[in-house]
C-alpha positions in Angstrom: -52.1 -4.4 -21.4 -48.4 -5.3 -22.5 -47.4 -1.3 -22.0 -48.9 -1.5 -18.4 -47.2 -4.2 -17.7 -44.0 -3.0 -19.0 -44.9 0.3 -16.9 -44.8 -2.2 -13.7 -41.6 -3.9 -14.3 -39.5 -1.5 -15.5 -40.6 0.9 -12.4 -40.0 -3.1 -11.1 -36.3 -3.1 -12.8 -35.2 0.6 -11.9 -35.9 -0.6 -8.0 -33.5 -3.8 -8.0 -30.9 -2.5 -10.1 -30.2 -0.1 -7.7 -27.4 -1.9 -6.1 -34.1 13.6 -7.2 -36.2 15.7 -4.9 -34.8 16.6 -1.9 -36.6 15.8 1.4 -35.8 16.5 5.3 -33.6 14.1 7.2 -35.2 12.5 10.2 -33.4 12.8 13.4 -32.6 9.8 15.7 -30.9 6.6 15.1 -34.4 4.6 13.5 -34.3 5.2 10.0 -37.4 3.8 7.5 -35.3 3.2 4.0 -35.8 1.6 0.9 -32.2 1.3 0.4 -29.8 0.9 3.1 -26.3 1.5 1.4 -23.0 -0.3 3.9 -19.2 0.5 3.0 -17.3 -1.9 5.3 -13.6 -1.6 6.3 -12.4 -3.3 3.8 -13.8 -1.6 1.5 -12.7 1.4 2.5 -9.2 0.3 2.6 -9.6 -0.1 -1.2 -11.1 3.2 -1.5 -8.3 4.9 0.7 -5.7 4.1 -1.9 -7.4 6.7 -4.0 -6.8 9.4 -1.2 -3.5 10.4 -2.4 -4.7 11.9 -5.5 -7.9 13.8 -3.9 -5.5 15.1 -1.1 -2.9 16.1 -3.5 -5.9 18.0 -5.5 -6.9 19.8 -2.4 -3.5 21.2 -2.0 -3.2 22.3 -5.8 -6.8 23.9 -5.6 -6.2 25.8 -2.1 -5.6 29.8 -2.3 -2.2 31.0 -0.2 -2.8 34.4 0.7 0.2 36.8 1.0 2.1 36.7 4.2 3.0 40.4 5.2 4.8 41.4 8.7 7.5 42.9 10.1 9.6 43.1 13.4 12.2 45.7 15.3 16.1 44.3 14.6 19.2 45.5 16.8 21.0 48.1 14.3 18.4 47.5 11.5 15.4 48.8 13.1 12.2 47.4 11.5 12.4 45.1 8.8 9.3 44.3 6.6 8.4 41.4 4.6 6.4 39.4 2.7 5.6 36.2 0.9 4.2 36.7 -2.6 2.4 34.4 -5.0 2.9 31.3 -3.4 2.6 28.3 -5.4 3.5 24.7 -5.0 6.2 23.2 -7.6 6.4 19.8 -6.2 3.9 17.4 -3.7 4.0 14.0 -3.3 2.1 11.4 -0.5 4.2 8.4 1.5 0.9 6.5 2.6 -2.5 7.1 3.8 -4.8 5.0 6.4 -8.3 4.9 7.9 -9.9 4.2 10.8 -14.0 4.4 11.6 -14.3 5.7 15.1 -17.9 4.4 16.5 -20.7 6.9 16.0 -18.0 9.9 15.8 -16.1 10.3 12.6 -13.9 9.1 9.5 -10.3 9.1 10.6 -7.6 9.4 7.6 -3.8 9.7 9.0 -1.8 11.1 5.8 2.2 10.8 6.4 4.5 12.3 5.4 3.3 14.6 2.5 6.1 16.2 0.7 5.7 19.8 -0.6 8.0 22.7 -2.8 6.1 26.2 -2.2 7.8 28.7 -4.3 7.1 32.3 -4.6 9.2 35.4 -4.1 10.5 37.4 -0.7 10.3 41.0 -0.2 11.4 43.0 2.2 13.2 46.2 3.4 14.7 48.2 6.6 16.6 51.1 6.6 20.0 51.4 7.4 21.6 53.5 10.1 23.1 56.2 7.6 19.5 56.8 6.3 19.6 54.6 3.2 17.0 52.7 2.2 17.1 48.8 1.3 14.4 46.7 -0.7 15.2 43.6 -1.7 12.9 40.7 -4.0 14.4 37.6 -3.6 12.8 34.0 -5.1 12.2 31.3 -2.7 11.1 28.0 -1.7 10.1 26.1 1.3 11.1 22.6 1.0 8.7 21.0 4.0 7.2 17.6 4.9 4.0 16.9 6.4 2.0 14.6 8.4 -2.2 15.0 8.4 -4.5 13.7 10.7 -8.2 14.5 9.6 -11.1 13.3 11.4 -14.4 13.9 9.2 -17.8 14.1 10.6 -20.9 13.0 8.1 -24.5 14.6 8.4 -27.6 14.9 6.6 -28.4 18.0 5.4 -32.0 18.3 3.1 -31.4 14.6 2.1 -27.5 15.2 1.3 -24.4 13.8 3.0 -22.7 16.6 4.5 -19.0 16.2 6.2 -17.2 18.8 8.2 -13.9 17.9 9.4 -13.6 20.2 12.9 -10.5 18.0 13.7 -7.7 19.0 11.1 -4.1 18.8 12.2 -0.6 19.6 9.8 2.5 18.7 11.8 5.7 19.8 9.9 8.3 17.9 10.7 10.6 20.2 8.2 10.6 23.5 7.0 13.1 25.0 5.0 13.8 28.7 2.9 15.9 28.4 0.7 16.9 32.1 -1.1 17.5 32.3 -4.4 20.8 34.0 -5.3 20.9 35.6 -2.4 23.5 38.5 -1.2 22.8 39.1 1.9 24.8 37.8 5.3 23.7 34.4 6.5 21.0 36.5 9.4 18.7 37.0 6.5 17.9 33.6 6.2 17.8 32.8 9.6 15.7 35.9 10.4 13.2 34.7 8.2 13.4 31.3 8.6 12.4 31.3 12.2 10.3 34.3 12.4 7.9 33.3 9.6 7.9 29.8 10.0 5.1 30.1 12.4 2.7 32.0 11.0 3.9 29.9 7.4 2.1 27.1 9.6 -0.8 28.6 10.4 -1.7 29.9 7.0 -0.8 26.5 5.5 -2.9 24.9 8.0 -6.5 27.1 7.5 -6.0 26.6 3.7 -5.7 23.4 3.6 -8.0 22.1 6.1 -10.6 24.7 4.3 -10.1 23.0 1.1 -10.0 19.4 2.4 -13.5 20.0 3.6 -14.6 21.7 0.0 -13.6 18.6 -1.5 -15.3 16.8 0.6 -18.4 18.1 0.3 -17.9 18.1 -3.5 -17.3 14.8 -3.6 -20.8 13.4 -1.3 -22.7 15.9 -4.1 -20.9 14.1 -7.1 -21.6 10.6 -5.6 -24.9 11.4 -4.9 -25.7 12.7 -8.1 -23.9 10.3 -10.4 -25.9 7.8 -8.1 -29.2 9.2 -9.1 -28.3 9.7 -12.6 -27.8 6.2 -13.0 -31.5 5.4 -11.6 -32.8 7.6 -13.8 -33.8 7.9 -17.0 -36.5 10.0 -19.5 -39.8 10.1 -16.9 -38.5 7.3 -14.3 -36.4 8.5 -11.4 -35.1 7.5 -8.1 -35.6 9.9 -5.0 -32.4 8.5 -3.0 -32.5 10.9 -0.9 -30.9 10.1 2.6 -33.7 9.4 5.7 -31.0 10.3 8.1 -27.3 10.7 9.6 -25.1 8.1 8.2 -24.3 5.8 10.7 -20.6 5.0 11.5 -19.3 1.9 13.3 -16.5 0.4 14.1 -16.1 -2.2 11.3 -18.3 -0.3 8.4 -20.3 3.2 7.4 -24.0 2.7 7.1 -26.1 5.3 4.7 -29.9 5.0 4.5 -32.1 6.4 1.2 -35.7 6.6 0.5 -35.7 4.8 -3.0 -38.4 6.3 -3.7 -39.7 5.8 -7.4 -41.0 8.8 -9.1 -42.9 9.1 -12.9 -44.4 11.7 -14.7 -46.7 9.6 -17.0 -46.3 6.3 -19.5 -47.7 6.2 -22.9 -49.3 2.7 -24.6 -47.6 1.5 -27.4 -49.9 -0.1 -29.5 -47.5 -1.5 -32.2 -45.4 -3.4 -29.7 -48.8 -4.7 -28.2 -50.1 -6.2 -31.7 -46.4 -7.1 -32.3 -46.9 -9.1 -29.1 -50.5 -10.7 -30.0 -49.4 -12.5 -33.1 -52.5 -12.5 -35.5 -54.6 -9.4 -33.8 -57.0 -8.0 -36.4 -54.7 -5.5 -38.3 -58.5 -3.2 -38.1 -59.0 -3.4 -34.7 -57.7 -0.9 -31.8 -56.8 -1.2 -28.3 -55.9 1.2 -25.8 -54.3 0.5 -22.4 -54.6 3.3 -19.7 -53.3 3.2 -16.1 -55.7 4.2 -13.9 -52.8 5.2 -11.3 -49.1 5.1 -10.8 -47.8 1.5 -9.8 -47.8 0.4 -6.4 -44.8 -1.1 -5.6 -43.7 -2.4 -2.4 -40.9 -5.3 -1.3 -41.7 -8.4 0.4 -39.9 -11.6 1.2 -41.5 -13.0 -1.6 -40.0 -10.8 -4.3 -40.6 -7.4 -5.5 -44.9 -6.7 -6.1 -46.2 -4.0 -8.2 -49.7 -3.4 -8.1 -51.6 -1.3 -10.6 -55.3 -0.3 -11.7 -55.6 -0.4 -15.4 -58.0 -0.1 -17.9 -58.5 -1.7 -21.4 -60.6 -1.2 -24.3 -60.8 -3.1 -27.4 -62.5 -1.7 -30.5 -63.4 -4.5 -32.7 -65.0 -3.3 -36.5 -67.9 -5.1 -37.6 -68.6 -7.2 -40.3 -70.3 -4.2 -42.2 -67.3 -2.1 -41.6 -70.0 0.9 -40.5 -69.9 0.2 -36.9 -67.4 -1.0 -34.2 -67.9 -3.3 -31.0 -66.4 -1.6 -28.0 -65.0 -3.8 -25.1 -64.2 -2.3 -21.6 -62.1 -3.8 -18.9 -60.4 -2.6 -15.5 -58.3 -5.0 -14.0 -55.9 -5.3 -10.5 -52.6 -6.5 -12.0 -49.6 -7.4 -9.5 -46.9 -9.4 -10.8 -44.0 -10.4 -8.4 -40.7 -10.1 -9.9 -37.1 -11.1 -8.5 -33.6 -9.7 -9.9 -30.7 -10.8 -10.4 -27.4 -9.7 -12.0 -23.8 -11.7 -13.4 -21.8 -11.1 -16.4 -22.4 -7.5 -16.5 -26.6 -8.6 -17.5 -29.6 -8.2 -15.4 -32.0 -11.0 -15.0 -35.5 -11.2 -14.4 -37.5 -13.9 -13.1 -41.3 -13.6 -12.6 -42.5 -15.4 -9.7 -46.1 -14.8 -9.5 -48.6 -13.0 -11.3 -52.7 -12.4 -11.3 -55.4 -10.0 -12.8 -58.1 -9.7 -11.1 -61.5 -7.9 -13.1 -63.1 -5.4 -11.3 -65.5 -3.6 -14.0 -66.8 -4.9 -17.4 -68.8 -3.1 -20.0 -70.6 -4.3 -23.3 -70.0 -7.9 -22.3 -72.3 -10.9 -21.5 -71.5 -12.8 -18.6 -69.9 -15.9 -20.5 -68.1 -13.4 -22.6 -66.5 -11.5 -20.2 -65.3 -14.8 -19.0 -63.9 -16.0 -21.9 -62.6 -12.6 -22.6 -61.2 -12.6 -19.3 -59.6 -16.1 -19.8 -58.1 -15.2 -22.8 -56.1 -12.6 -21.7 -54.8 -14.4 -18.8 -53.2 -16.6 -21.1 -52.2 -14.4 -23.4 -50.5 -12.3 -20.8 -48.8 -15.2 -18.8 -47.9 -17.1 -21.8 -46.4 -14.7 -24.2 -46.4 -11.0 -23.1 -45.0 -11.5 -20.1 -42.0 -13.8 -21.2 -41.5 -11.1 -24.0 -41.9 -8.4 -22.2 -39.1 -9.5 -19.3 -36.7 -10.1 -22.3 -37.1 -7.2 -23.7 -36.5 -5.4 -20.1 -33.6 -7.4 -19.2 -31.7 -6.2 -22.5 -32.6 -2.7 -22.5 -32.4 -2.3 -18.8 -29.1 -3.8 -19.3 -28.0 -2.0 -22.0 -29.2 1.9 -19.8 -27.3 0.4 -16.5 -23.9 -0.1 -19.2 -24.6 3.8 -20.6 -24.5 4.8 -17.2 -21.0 3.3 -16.1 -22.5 0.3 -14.3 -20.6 -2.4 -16.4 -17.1 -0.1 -15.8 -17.4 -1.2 -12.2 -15.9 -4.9 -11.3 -18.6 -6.5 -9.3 -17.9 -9.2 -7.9 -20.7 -11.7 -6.3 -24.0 -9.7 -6.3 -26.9 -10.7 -4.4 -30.5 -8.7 -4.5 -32.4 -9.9 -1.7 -35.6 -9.1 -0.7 -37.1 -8.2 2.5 -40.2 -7.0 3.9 -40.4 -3.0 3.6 -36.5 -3.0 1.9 -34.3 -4.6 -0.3 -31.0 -5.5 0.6 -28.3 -5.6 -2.5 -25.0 -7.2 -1.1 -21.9 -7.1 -3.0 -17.8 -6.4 -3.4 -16.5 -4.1 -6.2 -13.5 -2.5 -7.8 -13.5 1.3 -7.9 -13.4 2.6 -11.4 -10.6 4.7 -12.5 -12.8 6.3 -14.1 -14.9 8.1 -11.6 -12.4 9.2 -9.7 -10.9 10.8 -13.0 -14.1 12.3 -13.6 -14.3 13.7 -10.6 -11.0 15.3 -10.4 -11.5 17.0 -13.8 -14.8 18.8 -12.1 -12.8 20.5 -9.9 -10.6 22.0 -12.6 
């Protein structure tokens, strides 16, 4: 009995302390969830100060293609050139801000980013006498920046996808600078103005390509980071999304399935006798669950509900034979969460077993059999059992990150169908460090 109850509240426990497989999103704006997960302005004005350093990433990770062309000069006839290896030897970001735009997109204006591409200049012409000039020369291209880019978020096969259509660079300077150069000041200027455009657009598909990468790398790592820390040996979390996220004016609005999945419990009879203080040390009892926890949210709290059966093999005085006792019994406890000072809490708000078979019992036994278990179970498994959950449950939340994060007022609050987990916290350093070093 003690394991199937353990199986109900910790299926119980990995629900609330939320605040897998992959399902199709539904379409529309009503969305059935068993999580509903809100970022609001604020919040994302915290989270914005972190944009710097995923923006700066995006420009260090994107690939700048050669730029080759060449163009007909008075006395010089054509004159070829090209941009090779460019690199970047210097970025840094002013500020960064967001704005939600109703049921639309993520707006993030980036100002005044400040970039050194370096890389070398080749080109060549032929002179009017017939001789042949090539030149390598190293450069770099001292330019500032301004981004505007105005994400989009979707569902795809229970993922956050974002596609950023609307990506703008305006340059407000751009500058080649030769190194060592020989050559008359028209060089310069040649180049300066004829490749400054296409410059621009190369810089422009690049880094709007690997803005959107990023993005997308980022919603997976979230996601799975977010599952990994509902999940643990053969208890998972399906949090897979039930629909578009929703954007608003004044937050962003994601809705996930919580779904619980298990693949089997095992009884633990040595915790069970440990439990029963003074169980024969002969006798044996198995717990089975008949089927996998029920668990649903209601104002009330959080019920599981499962079918279980119990058997009790009792020797005899003899020793030759054993009495066999069978039970199946309804158990639903109703459980409520809470969580301070880094610690989960549980507090049990109802519970009742209800008998539905009996074997190898009299009437008035089964009764007092019955009897006896209720109080075992209300008055000392269940209290042991909870403070055993709220240390270990604690303890896997901490070995996942949870107690790295700063949060600050929590509140899990049950409603009918969903629960609703309301709180403020600081982003840790550490995540976003993480993150970063995936790229690499």
């Amino acid at each position: 009995m003690h394991d199937c109850l353990i199986t109900m509240l910790a299926a119980t426990v990995l629900t609330l302390a939320l605040l897998g497989n992959v399902h199709a999103c539904s379409k529309g704006t009503s969305h059935k969830a068993g999580i509903v997960c809100r970022i609001t302005k604020p919040a994302l004005l915290v989270l914005n100060q972190e944009t710097a350093k995923v923006i700066q990433t995006a420009f260090q990770r994107a690939s700048y293609p050669n730029i080759t062309g060449e163009k007909a000069m008075m006395l010089l006839g054509q004159v070829k050139y090209g941009l090779h290896n460019i690199q970047i030897s210097h970025l840094s970001i002013a500020s960064s801000q967001v704005e939600l735009v109703e049921a639309k997109s993520i707006d993030v204006s980036i100002q005044n980013v400040s970039v050194v591409f370096m890389g070398t200049l080749k080109y060549g012409y032929t002179t009017a006498w017939g001789l042949g000039i090539d030149q390598s020369i190293d450069f770099e291209i001292d330019s500032a920046i301004d981004l505007q880019i105005n994400t989009q978020l979707t569902c795809h096969s229970g993922r956050v996808r974002t596609d950023a259509p609307d990506c703008y660079l305006s340059f407000h300077k751009l500058l080649l600078q030769l190194q060592g150069e020989r050559e008359p000041g028209w060089i310069k200027q040649l180049f300066t103005n004829f490749i400054s455009f296409t410059l621009k657009l190369v810089l422009k598909g690049q880094i709007c390509k690997e803005i959107n990468v990023i993005s997308n790398i980022m919603a997976d790592f979230v996601q799975t980071r977010a599952a990994s820390i509902l999940s643990d040996g053969d208890i998972g979390v399906d949090i897979s999304l039930t629909g578009d996220p929703i954007i608003t004016a004044s937050h962003l609005e994601s809705h996930h399935k919580a779904v619980l999945e298990t693949w089997g419990f095992n009884t633990n009879q040595e915790i069970f006798r440990e439990v029963v203080g003074g169980f024969p040390s002969q006798a044996q009892v198995t717990v089975h669950c008949l089927k996998m926890p029920k668990i649903s949210c209601q104002n009330k709290g959080v019920v599981v509900n499962s079918l279980v059966m119990v058997k009790f093999l009792f020797p005899r005085p003899d020793q030759q034979h054993s009495v066999a006792y069978t039970f199946e019994e309804d158990i639903t406890t109703t459980v409520q969460a809470s969580y301070s000072k880094k610690k989960l809490f549980l507090s049990l708000l109802d519970f009742q077993i209800t008998p539905k078979t009996v074997s190898n019992l009299t009437e008035s036994s089964s009764k007092s059999v019955q009897s006896f278990l209720q109080s075992m179970i209300t008055t000392v498994g269940i209290p042991e059992v909870m403070s055993r959950l709220e240390a270990v449950f604690t303890a896997l939340m901490n070995s996942k990150g949870l107690s790295l994060f700063d949060i600050i007022n929590p509140e899990i609050i049950t409603r009918d169908g969903f629960l609703l987990l309301q709180m403020d916290f600081g982003f840790p350093e550490h995540l976003l460090v993480d993150f970063l070093q995936s790229l690499s």
